[in-house]
PyMOL Python script that loads the backbone (N, CA, C, O; Angstrom):
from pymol import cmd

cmd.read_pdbstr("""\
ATOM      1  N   UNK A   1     -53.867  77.983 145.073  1.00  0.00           N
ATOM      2  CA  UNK A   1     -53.749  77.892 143.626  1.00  0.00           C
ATOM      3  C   UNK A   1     -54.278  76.572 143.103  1.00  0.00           C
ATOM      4  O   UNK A   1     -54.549  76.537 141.902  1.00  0.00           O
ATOM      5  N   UNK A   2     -54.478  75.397 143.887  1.00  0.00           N
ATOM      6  CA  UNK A   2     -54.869  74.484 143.210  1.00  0.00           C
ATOM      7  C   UNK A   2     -56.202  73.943 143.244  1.00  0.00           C
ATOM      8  O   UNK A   2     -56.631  72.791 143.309  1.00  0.00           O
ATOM      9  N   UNK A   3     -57.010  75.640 143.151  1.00  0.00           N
ATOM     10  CA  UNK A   3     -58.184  75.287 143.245  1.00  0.00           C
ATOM     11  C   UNK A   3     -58.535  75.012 142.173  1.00  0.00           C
ATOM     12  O   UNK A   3     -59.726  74.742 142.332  1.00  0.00           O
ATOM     13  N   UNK A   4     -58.214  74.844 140.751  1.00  0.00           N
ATOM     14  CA  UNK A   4     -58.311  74.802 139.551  1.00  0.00           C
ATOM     15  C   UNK A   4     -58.209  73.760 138.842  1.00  0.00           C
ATOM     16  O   UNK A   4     -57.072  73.347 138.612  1.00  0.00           O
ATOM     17  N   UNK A   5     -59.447  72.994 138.262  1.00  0.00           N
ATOM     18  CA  UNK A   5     -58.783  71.699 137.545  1.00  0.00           C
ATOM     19  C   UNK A   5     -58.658  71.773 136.214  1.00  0.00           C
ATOM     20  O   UNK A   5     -59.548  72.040 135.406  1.00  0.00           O
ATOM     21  N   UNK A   6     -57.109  71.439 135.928  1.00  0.00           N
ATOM     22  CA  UNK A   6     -56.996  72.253 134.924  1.00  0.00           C
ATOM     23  C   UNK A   6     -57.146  71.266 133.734  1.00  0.00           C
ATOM     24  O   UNK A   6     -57.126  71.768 132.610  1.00  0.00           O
ATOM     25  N   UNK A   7     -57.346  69.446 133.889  1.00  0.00           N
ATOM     26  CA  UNK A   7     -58.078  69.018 132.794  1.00  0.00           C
ATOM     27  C   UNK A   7     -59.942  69.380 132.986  1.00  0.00           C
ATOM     28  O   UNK A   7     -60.568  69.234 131.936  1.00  0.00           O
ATOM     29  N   UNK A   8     -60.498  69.671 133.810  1.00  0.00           N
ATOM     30  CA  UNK A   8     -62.084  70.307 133.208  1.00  0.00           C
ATOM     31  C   UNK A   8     -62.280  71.476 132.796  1.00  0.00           C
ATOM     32  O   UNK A   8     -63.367  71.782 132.306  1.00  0.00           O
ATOM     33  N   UNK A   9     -61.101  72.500 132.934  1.00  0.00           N
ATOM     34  CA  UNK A   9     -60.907  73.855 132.432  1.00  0.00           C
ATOM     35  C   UNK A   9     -60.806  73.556 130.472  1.00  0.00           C
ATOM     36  O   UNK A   9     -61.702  73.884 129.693  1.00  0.00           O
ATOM     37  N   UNK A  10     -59.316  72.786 130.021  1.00  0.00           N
ATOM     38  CA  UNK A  10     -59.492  72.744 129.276  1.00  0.00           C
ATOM     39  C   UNK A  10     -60.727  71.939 128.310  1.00  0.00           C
ATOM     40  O   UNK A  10     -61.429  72.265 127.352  1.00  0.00           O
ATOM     41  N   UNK A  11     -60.564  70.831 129.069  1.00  0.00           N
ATOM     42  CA  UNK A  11     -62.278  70.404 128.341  1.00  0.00           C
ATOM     43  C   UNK A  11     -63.636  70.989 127.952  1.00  0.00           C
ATOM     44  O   UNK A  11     -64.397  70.588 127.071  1.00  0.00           O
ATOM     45  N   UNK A  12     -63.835  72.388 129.092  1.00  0.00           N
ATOM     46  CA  UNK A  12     -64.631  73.446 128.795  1.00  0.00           C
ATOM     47  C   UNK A  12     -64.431  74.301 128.051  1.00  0.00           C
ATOM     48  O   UNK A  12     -65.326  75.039 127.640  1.00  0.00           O
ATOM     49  N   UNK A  13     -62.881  74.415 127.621  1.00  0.00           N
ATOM     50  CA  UNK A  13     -62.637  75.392 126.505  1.00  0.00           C
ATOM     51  C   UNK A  13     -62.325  74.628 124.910  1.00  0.00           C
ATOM     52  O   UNK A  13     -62.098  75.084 123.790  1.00  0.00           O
ATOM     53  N   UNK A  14     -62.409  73.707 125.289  1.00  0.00           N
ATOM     54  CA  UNK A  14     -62.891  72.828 124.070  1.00  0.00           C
ATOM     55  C   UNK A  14     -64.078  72.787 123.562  1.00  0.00           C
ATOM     56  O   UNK A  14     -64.340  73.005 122.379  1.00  0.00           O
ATOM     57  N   UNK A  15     -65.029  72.444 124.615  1.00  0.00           N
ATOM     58  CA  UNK A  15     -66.402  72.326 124.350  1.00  0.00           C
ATOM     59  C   UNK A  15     -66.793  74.047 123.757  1.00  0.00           C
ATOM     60  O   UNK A  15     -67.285  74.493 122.721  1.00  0.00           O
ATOM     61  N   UNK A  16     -66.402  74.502 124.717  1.00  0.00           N
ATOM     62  CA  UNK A  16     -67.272  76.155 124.309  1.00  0.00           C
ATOM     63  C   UNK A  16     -66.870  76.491 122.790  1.00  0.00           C
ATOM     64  O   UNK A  16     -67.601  76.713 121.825  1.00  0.00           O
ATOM     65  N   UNK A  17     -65.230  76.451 122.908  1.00  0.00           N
ATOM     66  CA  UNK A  17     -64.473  76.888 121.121  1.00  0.00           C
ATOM     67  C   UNK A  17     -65.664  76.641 120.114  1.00  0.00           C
ATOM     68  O   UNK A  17     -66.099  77.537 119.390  1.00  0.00           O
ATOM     69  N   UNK A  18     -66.105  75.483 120.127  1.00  0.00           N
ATOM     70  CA  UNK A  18     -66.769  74.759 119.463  1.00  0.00           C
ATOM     71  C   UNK A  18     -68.271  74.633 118.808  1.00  0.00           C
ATOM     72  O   UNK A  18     -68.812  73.954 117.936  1.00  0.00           O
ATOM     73  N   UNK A  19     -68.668  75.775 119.813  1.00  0.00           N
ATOM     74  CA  UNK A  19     -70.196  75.859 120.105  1.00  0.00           C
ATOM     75  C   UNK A  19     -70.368  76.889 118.785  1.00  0.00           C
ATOM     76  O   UNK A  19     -69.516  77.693 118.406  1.00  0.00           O
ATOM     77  N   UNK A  20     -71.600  76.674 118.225  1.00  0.00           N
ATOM     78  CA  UNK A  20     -72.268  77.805 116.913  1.00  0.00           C
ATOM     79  C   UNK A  20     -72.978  78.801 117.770  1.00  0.00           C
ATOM     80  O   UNK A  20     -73.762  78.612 118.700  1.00  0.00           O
ATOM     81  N   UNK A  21     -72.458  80.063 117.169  1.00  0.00           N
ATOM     82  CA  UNK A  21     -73.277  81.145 117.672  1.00  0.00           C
ATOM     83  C   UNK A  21     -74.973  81.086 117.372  1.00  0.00           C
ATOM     84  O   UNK A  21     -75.941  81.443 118.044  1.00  0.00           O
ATOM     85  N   UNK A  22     -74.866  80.601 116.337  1.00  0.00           N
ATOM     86  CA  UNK A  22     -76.466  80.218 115.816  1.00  0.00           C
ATOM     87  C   UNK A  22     -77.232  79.332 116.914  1.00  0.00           C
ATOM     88  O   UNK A  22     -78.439  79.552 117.007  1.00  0.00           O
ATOM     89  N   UNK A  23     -76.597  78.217 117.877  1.00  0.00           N
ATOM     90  CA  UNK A  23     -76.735  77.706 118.575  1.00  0.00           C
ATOM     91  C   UNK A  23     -76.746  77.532 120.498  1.00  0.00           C
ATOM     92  O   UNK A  23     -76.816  76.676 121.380  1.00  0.00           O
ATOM     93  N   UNK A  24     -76.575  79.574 120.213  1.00  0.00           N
ATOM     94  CA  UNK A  24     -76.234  79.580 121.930  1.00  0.00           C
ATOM     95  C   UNK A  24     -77.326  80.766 122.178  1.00  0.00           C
ATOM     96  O   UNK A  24     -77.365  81.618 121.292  1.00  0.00           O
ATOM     97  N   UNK A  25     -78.085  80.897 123.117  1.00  0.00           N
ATOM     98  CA  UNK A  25     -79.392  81.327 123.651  1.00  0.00           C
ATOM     99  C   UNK A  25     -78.601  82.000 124.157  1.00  0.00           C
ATOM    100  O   UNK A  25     -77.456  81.684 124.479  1.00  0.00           O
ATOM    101  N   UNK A  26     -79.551  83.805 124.382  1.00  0.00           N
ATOM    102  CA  UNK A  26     -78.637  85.238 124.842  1.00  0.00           C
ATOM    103  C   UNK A  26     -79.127  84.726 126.534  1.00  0.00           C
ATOM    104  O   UNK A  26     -78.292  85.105 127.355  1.00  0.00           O
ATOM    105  N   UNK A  27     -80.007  84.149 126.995  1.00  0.00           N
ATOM    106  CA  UNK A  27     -80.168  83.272 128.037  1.00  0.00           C
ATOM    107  C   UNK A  27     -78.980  82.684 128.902  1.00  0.00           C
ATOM    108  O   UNK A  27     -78.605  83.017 130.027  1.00  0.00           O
ATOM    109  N   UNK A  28     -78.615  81.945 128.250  1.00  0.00           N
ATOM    110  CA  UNK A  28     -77.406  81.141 128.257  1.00  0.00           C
ATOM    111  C   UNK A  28     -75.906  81.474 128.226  1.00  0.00           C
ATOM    112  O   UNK A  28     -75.000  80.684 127.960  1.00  0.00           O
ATOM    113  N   UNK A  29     -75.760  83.217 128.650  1.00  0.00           N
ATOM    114  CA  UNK A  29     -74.170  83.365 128.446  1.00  0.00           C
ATOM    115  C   UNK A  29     -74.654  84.602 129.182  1.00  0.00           C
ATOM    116  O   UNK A  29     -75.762  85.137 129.234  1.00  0.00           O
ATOM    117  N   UNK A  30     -73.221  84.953 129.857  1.00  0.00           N
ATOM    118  CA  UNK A  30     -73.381  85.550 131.097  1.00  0.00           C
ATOM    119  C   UNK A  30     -73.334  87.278 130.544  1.00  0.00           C
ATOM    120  O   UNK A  30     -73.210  87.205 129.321  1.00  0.00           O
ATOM    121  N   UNK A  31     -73.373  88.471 130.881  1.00  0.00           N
ATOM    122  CA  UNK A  31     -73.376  89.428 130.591  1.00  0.00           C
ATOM    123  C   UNK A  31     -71.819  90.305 130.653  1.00  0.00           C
ATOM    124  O   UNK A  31     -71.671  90.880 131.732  1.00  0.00           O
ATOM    125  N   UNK A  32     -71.159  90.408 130.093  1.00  0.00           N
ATOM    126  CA  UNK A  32     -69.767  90.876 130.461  1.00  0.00           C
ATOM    127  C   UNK A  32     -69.923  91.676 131.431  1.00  0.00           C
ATOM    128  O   UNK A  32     -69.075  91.422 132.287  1.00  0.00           O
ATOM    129  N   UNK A  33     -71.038  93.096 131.929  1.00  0.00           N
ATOM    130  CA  UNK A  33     -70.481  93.581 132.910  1.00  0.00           C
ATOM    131  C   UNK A  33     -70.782  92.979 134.066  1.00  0.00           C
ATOM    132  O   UNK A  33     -70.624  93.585 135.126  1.00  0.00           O
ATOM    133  N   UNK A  34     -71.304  91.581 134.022  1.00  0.00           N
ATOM    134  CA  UNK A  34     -71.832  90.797 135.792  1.00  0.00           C
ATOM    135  C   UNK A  34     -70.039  90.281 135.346  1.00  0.00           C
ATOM    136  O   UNK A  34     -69.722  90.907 136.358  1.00  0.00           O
ATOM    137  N   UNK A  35     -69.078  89.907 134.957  1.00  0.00           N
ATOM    138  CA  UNK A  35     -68.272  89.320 135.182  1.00  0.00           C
ATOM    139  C   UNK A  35     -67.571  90.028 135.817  1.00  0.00           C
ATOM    140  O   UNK A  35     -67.353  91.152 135.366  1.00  0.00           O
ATOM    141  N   UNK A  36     -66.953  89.615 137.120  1.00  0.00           N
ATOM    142  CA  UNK A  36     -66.182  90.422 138.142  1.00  0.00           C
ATOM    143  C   UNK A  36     -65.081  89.442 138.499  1.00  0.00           C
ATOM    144  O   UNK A  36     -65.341  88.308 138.901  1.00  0.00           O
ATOM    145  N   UNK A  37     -63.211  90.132 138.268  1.00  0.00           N
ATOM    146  CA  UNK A  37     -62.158  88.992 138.093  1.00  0.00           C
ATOM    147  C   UNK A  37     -61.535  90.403 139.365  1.00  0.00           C
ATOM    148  O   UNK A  37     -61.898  91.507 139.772  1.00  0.00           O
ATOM    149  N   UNK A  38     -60.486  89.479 139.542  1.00  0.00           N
ATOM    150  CA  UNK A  38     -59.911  90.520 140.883  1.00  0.00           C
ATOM    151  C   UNK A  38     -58.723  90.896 139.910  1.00  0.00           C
ATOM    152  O   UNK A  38     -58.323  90.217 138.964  1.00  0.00           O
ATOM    153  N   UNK A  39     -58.352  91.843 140.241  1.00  0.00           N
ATOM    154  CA  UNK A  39     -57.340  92.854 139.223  1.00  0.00           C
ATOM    155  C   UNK A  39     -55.927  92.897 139.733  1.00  0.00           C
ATOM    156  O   UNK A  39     -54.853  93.033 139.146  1.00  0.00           O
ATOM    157  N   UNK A  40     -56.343  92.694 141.395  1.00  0.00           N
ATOM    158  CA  UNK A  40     -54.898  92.212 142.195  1.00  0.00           C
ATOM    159  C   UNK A  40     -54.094  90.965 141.850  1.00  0.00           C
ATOM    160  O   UNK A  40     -52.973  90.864 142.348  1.00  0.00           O
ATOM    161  N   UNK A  41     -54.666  89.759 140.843  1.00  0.00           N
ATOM    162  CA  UNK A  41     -54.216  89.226 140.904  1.00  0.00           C
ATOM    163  C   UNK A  41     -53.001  88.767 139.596  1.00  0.00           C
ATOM    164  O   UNK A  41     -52.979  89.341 138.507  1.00  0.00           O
ATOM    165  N   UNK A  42     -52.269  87.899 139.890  1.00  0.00           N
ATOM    166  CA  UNK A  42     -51.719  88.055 138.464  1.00  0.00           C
ATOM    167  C   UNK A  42     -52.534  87.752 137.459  1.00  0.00           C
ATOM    168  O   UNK A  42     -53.617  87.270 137.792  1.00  0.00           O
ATOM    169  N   UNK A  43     -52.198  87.983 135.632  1.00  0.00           N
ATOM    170  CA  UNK A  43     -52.469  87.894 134.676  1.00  0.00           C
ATOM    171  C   UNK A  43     -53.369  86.365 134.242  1.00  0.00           C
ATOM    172  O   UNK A  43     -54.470  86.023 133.810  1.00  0.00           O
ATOM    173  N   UNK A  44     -52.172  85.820 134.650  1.00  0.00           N
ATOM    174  CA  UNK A  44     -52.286  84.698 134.635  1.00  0.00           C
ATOM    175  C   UNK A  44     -53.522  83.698 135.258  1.00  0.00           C
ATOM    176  O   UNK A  44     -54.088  82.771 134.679  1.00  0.00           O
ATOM    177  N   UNK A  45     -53.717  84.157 136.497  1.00  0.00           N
ATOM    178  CA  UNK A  45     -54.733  83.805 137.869  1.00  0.00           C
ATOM    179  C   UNK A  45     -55.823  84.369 137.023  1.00  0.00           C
ATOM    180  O   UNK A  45     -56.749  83.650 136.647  1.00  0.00           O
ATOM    181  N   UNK A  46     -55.751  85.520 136.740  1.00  0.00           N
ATOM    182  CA  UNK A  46     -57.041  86.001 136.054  1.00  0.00           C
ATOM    183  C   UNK A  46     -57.822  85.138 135.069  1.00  0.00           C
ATOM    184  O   UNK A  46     -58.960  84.676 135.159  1.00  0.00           O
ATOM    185  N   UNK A  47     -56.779  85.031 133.968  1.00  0.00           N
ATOM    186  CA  UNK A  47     -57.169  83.818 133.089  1.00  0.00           C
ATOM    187  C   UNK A  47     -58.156  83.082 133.695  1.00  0.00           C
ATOM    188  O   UNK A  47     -59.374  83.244 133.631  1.00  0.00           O
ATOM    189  N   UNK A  48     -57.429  82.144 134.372  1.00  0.00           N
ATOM    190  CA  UNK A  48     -58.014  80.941 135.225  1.00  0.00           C
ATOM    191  C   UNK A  48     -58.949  81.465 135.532  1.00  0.00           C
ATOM    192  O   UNK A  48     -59.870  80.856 134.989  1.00  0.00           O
ATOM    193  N   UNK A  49     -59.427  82.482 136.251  1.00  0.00           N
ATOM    194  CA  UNK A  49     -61.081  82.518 137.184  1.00  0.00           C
ATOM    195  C   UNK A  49     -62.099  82.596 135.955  1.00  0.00           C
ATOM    196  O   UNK A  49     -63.132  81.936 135.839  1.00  0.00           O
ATOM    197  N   UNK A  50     -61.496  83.715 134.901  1.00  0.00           N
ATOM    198  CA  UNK A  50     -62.339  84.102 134.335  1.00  0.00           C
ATOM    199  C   UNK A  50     -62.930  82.821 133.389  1.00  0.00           C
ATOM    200  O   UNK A  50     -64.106  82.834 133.025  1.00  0.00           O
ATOM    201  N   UNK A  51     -62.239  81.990 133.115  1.00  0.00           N
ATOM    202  CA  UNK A  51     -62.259  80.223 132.475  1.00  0.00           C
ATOM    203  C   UNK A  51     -63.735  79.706 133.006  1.00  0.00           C
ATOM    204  O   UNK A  51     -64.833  79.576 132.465  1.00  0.00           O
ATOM    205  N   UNK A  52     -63.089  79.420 134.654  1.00  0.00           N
ATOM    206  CA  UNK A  52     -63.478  78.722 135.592  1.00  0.00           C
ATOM    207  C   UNK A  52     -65.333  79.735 136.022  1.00  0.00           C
ATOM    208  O   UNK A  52     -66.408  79.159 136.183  1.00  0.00           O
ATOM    209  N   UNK A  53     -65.172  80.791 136.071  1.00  0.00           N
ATOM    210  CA  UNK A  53     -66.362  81.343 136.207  1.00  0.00           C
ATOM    211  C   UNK A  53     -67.802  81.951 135.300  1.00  0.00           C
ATOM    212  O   UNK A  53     -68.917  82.404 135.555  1.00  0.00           O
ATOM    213  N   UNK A  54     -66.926  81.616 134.066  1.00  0.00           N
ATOM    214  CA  UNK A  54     -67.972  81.847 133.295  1.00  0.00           C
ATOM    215  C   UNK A  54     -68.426  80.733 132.280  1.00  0.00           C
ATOM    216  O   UNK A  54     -67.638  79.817 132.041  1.00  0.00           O
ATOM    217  N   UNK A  55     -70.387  80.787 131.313  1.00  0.00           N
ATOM    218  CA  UNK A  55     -70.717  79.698 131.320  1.00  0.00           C
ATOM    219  C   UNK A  55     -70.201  79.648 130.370  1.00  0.00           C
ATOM    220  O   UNK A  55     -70.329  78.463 130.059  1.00  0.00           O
ATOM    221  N   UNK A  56     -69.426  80.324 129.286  1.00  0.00           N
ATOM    222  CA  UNK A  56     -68.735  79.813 127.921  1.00  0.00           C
ATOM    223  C   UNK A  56     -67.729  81.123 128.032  1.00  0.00           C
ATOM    224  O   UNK A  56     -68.122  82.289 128.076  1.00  0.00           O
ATOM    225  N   UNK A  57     -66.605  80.771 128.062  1.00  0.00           N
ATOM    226  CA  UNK A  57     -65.558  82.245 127.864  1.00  0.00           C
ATOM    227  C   UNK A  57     -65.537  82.793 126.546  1.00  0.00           C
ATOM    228  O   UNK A  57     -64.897  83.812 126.289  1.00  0.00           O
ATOM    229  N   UNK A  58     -66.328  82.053 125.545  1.00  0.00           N
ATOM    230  CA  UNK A  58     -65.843  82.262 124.086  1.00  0.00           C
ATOM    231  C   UNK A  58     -67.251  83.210 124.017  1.00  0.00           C
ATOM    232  O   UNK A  58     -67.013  84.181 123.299  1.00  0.00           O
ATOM    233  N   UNK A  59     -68.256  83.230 124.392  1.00  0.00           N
ATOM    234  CA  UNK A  59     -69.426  83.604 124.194  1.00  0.00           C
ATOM    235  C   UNK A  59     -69.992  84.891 125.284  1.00  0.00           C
ATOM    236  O   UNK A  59     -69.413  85.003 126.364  1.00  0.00           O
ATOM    237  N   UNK A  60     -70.753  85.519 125.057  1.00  0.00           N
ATOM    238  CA  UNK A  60     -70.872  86.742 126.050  1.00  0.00           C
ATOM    239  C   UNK A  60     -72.136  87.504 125.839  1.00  0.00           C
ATOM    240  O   UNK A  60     -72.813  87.177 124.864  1.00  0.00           O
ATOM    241  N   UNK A  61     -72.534  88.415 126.562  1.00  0.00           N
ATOM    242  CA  UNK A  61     -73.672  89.366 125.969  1.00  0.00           C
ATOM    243  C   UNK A  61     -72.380  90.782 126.739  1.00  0.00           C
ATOM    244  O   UNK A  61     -71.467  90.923 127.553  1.00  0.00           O
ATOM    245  N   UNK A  62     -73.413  91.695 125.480  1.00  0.00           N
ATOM    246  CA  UNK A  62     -72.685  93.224 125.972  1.00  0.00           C
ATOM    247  C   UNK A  62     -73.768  94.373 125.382  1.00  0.00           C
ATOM    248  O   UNK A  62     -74.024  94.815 124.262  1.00  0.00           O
ATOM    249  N   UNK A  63     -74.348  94.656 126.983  1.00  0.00           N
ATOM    250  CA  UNK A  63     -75.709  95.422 126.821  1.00  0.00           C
ATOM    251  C   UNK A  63     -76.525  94.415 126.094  1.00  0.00           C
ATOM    252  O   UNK A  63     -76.900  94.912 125.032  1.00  0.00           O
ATOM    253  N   UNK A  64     -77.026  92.970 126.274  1.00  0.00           N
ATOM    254  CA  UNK A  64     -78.103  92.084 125.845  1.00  0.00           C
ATOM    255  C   UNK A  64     -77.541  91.710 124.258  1.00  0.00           C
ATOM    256  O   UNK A  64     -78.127  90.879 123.564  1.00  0.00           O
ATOM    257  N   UNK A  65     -76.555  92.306 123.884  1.00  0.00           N
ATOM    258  CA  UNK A  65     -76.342  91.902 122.407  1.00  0.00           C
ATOM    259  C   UNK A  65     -75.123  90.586 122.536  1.00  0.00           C
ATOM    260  O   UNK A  65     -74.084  90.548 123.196  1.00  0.00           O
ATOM    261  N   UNK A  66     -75.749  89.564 121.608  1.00  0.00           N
ATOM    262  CA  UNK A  66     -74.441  88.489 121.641  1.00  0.00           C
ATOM    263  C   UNK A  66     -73.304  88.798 121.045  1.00  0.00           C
ATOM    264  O   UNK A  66     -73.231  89.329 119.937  1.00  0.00           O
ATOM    265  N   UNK A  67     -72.350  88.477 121.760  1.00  0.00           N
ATOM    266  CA  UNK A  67     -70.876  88.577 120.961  1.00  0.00           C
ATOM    267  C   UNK A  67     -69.751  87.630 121.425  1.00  0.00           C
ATOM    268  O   UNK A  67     -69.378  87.513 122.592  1.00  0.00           O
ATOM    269  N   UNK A  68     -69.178  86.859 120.181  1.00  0.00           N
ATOM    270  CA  UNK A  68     -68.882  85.420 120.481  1.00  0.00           C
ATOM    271  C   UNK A  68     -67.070  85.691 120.084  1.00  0.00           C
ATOM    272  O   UNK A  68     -66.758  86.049 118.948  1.00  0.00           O
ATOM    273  N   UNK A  69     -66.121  85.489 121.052  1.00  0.00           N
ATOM    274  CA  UNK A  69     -64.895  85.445 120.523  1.00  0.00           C
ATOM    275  C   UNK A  69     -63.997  84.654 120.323  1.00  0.00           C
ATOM    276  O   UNK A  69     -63.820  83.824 121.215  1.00  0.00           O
ATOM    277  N   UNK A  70     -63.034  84.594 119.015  1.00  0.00           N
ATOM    278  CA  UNK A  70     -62.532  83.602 118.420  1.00  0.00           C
ATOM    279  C   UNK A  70     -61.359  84.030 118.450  1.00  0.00           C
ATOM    280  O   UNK A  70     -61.222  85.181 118.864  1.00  0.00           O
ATOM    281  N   UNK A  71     -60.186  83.299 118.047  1.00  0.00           N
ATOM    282  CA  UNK A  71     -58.808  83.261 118.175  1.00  0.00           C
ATOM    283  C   UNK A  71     -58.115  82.589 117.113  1.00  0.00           C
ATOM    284  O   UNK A  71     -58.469  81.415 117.004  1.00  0.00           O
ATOM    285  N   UNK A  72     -57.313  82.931 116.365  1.00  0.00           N
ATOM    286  CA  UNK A  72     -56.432  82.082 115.422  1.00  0.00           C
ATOM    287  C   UNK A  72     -55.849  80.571 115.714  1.00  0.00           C
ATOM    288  O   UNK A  72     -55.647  80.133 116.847  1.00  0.00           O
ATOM    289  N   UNK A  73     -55.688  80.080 114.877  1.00  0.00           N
ATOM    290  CA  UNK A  73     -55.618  78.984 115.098  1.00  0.00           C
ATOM    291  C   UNK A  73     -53.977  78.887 114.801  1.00  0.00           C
ATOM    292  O   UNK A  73     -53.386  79.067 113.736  1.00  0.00           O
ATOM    293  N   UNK A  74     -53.414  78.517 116.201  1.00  0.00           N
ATOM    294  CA  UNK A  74     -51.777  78.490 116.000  1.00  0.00           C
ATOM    295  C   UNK A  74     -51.221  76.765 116.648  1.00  0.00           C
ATOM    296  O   UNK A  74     -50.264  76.352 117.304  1.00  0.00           O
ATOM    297  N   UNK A  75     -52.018  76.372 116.236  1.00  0.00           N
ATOM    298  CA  UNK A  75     -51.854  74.846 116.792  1.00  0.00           C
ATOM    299  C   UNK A  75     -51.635  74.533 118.382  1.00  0.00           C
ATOM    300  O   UNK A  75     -51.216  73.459 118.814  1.00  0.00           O
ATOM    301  N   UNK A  76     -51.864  75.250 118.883  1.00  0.00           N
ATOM    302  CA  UNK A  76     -51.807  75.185 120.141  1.00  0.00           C
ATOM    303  C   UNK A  76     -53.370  74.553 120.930  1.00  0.00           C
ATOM    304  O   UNK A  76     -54.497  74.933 120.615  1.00  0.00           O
ATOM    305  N   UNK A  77     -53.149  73.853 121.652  1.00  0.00           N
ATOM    306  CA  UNK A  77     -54.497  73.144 122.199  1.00  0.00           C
ATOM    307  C   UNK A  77     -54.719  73.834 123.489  1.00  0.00           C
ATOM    308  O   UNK A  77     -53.738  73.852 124.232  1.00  0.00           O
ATOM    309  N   UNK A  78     -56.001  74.513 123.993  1.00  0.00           N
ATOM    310  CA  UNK A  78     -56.487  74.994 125.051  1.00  0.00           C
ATOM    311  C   UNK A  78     -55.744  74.286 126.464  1.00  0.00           C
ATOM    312  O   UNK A  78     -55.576  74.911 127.511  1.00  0.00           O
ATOM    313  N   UNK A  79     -55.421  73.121 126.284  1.00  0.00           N
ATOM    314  CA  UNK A  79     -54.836  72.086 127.612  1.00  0.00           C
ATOM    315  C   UNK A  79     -53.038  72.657 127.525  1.00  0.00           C
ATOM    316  O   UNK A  79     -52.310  73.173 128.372  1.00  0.00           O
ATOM    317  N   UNK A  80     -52.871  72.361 126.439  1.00  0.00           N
ATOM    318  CA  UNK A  80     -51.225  73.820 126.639  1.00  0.00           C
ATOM    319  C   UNK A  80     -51.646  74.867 127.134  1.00  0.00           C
ATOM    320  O   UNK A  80     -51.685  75.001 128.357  1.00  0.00           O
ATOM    321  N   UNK A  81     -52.014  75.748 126.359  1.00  0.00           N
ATOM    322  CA  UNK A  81     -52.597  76.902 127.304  1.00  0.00           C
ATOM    323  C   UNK A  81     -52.677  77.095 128.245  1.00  0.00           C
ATOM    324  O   UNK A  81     -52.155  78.110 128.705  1.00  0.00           O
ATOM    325  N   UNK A  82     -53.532  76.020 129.206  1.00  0.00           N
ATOM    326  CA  UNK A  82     -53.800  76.503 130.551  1.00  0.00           C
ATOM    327  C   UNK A  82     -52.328  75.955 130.913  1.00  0.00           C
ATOM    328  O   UNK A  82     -51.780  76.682 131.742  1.00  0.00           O
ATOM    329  N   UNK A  83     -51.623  74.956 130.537  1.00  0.00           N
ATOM    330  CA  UNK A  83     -50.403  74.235 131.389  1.00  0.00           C
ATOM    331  C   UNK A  83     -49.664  75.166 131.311  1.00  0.00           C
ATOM    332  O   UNK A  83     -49.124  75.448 132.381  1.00  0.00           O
ATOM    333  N   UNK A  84     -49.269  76.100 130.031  1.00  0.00           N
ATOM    334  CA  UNK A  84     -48.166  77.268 130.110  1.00  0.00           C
ATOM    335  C   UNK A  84     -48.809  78.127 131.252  1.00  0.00           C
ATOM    336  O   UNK A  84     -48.271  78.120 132.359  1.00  0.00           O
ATOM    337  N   UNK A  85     -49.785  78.764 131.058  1.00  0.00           N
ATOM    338  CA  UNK A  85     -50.327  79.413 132.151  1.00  0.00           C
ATOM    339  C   UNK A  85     -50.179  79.151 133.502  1.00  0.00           C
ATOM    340  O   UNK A  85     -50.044  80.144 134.218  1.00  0.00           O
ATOM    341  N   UNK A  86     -50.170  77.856 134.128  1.00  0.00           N
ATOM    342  CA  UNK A  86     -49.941  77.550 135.559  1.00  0.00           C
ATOM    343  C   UNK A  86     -48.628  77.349 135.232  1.00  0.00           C
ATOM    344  O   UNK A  86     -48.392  78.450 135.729  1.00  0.00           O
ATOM    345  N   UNK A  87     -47.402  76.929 134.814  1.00  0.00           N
ATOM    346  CA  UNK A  87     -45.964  76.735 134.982  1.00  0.00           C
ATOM    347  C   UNK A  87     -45.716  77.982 134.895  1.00  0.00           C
ATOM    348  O   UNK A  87     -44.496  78.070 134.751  1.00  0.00           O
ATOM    349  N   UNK A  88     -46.259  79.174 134.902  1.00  0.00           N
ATOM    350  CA  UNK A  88     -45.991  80.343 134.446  1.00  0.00           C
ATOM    351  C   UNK A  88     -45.966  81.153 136.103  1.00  0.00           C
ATOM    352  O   UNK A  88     -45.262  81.983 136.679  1.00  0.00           O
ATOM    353  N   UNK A  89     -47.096  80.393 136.378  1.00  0.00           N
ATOM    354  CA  UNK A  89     -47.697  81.122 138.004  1.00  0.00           C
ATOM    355  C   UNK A  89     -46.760  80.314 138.859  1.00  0.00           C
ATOM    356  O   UNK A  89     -46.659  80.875 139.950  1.00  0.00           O
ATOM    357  N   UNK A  90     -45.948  79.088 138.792  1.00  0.00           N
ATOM    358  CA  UNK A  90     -45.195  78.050 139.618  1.00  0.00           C
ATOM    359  C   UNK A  90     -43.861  78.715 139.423  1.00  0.00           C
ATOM    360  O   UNK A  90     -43.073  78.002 140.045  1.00  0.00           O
ATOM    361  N   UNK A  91     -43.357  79.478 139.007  1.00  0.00           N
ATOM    362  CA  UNK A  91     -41.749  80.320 138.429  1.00  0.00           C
ATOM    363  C   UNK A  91     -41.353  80.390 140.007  1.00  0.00           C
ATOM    364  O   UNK A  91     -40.283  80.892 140.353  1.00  0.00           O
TER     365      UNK A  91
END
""", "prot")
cmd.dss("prot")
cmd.show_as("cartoon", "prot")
cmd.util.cbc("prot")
cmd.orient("prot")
């Protein structure tokens, strides 16, 4: 489990949040169906790979078309996130 660093995780989900769709090349973001997460694992674990393995989690292609996803803003910072997430997997 501690293959994960979970301050460059959130720093990448900072950086990506952040990025303009106007500004991200269909080049440049991975294809949702190449993304392959193991299903055995918990919820949680999933999170993490899928973070950790792709080049922007916020950003995507589906069938070559871009599609960029966003989330409400509940004051919560991506670095909580992942910390609830691993104290979650440590129970």
């Amino acid at each position: 489990m501690n293959k994960y660093n979970i301050k460059e995780l959130a720093e990448k989900l900072e950086r990506c949040r952040n990025v303009n769709l106007d500004d991200v090349k269909l080049e440049d973001v991975d294809e949702i169906t190449n993304i392959k997460i193991d299903r055995r694992k918990p919820s949680n674990e999933r999170i993490l790979d899928f973070i950790a393995s792709t080049k922007n989690p916020y950003a995507f292609k589906v069938n070559g078309t871009l599609v960029k996803i966003s989330f409400s803003n509940n004051n919560r910072s991506a670095k909580d996130c992942i910390n609830r997430v691993i104290k979650s997997l440590y129970k």
